[in-house]
C-alpha positions in Angstrom: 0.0 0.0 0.0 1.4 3.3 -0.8 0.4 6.4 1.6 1.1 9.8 0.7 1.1 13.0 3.6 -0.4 15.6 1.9 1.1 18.3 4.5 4.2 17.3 6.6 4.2 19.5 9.4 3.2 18.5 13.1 0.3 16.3 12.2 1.2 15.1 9.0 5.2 14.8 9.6 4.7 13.3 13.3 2.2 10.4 11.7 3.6 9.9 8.8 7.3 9.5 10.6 5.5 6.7 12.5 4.3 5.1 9.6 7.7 4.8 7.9 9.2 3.9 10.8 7.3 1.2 10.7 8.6 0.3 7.3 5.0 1.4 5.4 5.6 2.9 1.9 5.1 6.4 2.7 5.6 9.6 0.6 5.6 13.3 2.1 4.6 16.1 0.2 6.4 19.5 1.5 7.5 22.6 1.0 10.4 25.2 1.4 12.9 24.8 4.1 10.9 22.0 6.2 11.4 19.8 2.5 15.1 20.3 2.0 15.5 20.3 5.3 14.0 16.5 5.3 15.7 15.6 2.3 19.1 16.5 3.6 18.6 15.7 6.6 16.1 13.8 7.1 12.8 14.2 9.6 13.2 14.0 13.4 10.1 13.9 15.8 10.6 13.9 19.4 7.9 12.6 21.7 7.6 11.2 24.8 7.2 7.7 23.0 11.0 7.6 22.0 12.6 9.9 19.8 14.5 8.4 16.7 15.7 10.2 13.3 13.8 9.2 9.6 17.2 9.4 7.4 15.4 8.1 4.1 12.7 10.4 3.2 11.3 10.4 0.3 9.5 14.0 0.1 8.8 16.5 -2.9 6.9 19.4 -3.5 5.0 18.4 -6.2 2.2 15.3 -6.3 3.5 14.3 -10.1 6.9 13.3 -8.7 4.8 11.1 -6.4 2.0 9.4 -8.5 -1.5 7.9 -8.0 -1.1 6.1 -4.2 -3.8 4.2 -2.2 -4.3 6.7 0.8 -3.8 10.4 0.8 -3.8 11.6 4.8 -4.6 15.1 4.0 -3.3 17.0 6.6 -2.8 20.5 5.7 -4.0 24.0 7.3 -6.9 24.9 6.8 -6.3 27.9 5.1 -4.5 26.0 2.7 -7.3 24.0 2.0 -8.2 24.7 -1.8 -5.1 25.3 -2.9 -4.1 21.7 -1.4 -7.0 20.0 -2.7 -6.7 21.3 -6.4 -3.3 19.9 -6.5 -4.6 16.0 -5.7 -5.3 14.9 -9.0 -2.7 13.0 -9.7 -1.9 10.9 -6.3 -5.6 9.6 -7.2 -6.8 6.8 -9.0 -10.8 5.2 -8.3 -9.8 3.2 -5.3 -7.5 6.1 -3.8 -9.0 7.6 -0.7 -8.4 11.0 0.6 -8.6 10.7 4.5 -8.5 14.2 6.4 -7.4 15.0 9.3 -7.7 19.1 9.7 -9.3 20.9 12.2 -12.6 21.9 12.5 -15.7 20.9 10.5 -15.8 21.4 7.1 -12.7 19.6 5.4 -14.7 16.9 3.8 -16.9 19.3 2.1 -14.1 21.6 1.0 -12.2 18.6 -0.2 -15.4 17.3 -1.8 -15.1 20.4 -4.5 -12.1 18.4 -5.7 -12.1 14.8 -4.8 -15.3 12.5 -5.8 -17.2 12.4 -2.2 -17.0 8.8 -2.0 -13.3 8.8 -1.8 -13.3 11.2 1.0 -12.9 10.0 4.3 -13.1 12.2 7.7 -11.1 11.5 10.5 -9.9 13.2 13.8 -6.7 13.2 15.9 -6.0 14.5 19.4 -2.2 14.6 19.3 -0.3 18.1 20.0 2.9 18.8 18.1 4.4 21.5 16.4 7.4 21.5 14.1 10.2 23.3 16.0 12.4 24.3 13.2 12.8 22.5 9.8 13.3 19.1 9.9 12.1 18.5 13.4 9.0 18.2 14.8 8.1 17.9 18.7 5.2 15.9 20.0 4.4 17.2 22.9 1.1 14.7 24.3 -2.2 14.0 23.5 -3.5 10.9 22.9 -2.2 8.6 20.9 -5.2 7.4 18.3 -6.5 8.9 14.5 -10.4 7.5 14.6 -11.3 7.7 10.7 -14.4 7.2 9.1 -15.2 4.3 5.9 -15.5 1.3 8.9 -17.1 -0.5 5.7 -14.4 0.4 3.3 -12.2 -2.7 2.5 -9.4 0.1 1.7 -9.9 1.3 4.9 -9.9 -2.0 6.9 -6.4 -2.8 5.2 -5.4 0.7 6.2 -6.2 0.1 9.5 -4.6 -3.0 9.7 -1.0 -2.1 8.1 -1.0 1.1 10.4 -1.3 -1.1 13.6 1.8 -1.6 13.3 2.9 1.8 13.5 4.0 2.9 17.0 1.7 5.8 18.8 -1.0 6.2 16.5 -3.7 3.6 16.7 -5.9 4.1 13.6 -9.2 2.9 14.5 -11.9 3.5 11.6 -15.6 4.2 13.2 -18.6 3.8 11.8 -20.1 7.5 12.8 -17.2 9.9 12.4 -19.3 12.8 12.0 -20.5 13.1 15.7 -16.6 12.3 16.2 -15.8 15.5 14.2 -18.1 17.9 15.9 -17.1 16.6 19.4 -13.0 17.4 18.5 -14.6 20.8 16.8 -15.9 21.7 20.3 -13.4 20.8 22.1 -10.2 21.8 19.8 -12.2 25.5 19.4 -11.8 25.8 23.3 -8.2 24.2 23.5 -7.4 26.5 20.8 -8.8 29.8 22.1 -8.3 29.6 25.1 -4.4 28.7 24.8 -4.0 31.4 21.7 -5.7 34.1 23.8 -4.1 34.0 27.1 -0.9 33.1 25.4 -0.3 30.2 27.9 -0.3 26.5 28.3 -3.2 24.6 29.5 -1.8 23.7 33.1 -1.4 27.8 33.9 -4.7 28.3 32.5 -5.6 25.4 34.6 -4.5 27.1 37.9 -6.0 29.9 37.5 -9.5 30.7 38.0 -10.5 33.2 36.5 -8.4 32.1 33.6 -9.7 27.7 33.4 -13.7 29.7 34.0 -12.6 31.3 30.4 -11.6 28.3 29.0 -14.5 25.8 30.1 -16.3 29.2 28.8 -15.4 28.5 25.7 -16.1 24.5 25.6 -19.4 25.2 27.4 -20.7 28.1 24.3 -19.3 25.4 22.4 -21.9 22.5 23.2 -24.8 24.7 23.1 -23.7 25.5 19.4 -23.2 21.8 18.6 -26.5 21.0 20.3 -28.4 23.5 18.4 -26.9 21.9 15.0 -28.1 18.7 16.0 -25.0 17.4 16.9 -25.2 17.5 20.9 -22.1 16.3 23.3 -22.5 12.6 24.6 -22.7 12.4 28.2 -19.6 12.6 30.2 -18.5 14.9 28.0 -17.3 17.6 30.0 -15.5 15.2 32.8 -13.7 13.3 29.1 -13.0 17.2 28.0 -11.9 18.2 31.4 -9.2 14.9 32.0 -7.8 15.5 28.7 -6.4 18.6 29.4 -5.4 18.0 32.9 -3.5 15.0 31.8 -1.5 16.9 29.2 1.9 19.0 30.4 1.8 21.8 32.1 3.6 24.1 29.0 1.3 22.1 26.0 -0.5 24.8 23.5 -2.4 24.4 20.5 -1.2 24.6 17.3 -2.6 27.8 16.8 -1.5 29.0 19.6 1.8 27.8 19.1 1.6 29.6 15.4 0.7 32.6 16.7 3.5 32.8 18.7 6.0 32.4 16.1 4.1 35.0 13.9 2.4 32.1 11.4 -1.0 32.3 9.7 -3.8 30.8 12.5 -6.7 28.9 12.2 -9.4 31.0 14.1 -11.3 31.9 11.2 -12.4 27.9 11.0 -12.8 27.5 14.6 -13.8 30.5 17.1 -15.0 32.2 14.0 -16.8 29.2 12.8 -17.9 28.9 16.1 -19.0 32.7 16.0 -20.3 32.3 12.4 -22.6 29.3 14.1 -23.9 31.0 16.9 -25.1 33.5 14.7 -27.0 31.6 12.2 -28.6 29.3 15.1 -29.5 31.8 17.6 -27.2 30.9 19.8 -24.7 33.4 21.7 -21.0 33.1 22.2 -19.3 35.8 23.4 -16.1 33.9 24.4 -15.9 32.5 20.8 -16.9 36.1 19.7 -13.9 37.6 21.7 -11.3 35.2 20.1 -12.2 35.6 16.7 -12.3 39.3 16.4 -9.2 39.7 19.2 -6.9 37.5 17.0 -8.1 38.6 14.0 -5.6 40.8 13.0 -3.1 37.9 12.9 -5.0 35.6 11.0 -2.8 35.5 7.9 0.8 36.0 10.2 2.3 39.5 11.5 0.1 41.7 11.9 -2.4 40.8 8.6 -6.2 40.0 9.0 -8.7 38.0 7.1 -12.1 37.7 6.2 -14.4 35.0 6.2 -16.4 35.9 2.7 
């Protein structure tokens, strides 16, 4: 089976390093200094499940110097979304499918402009990394599963199987990923805002009152959202939200946070904004979300530049 990363940064580098290591056939796709780099260098994650150095990489820029593979784990930003997607053609063939693994909610519709639905497959992770300068990416926690959706798909199921052996990432396909997808949208809008905001990891945020009452803010707006799309939280919800973080190191961010801080484009726009886009349409208020999204704003696109959600 031949898997291509379609973004190698935290997500896509970190898994798809554990999927070579495990001696899969995998490609990267990757850009400036991260790809050369990985192909002088090679890719080095570091995580608290061992840390280890992938010297054979094979990684381009482009998807023709890769060809049609049986799995594309799409794994870009969100704001590069389109631009990503247009470019698939030609890792695909019919039985090629696209699984995605971005944050927030609307990946497999975006990628659906591009990609024949069928062969589109959602899917959700909970790690936290970040790449720490080219060529290296740190994993700092989170748990160590991808949940997918197709749990009919025979592609899938051999997916599945030949990613088992892959250490850390447990790729479980589900039957209803979409419920899946709003509960990480919930929670990874909070994780995200929160963390971004107050420029601080989860366990100061944690200690602090008035601080963890912003951030539970934020999860709480966030399941009356959900609810009112007819996606409402399962129960224990809140105590599975709650042990998550608390589990996690005292310094972990979220990616968006940890973007902002080194002056990179940010996600808000597809989750506190989506979040406040939501809450508009359904009646349903969120100032916490509100405050995010206009407050980072102005570094939506990276130093200083803003964007707009038409």
């Amino acid at each position: 089976m031949r898997i291509a990363m379609m973004g190698s940064g935290a997500i896509g580098g970190c898994i798809g390093a554990r999927l070579a290591e495990a001696r899969l056939d995998v490609s990267f796709i990757a850009r400036g200094n991260h790809l050369k780099a990985m192909r002088e260098n090679g890719l080095s994650p570091a995580s608290p499940l061992g840390d280890f150095i992938l010297l054979k990489v094979n990684a381009s820029d482009s998807a023709e110097d890769i060809g049609p593979v049986d799995v594309v784990v799409f794994a870009v930003k969100t704001y590069d979304s389109g631009k990503a997607a247009a470019s698939l053609g030609p890792l695909l063939k019919p039985s090629t499918r696209v699984v995605t693994l971005q944050n927030g909610i609307d990946s497999v519709e975006t990628l659906g402009r591009h990609v024949p639905s069928e062969q589109v497959i959602g899917g959700v992770t909970y790690l936290s990394a970040f790449v720490a300068r080219p060529g290296a990416i740190v994993h700092m926690g989170g748990l160590p599963q991808v949940l997918v959706g197709g749990h009919g798909d025979p592609l899938i199921r051999a997916f599945e199987q030949i990613a088992a052996s892959a250490k850390g990432i447990g790729l479980r396909s589900i039957e209803d990923i979409d419920n899946v997808l709003w509960e990480k949208f919930v929670t990874l809008s909070a994780f995200s805002g929160g963390t971004a905001l107050m420029r601080s990891g989860v366990g100061p945020i944690y200690a602090d009152p008035e601080a963890r009452t912003f951030i539970e803010q934020l999860r709480d707006e966030g399941m009356l959202v959900a609810a009112a799309a007819d996606h409402p939280m399962p129960e224990g919800f809140v105590d599975r939200v709650r042990g998550r973080w608390e589990v996690l190191p005292p310094e972990t961010k979220s990616s968006m946070a940890n973007d902002l801080d080194r002056g990179k484009p940010i996600e808000v726009a597809w989750l506190s904004g989506r979040m406040h886009e939501l809450g508009v349409r359904l009646g349903v208020p969120t100032p916490g979300h509100t405050a995010v999204y206009r407050a980072l704003h102005l570094y939506a696109l990276g130093s200083g530049k803003s964007l707009s959600l038409s």
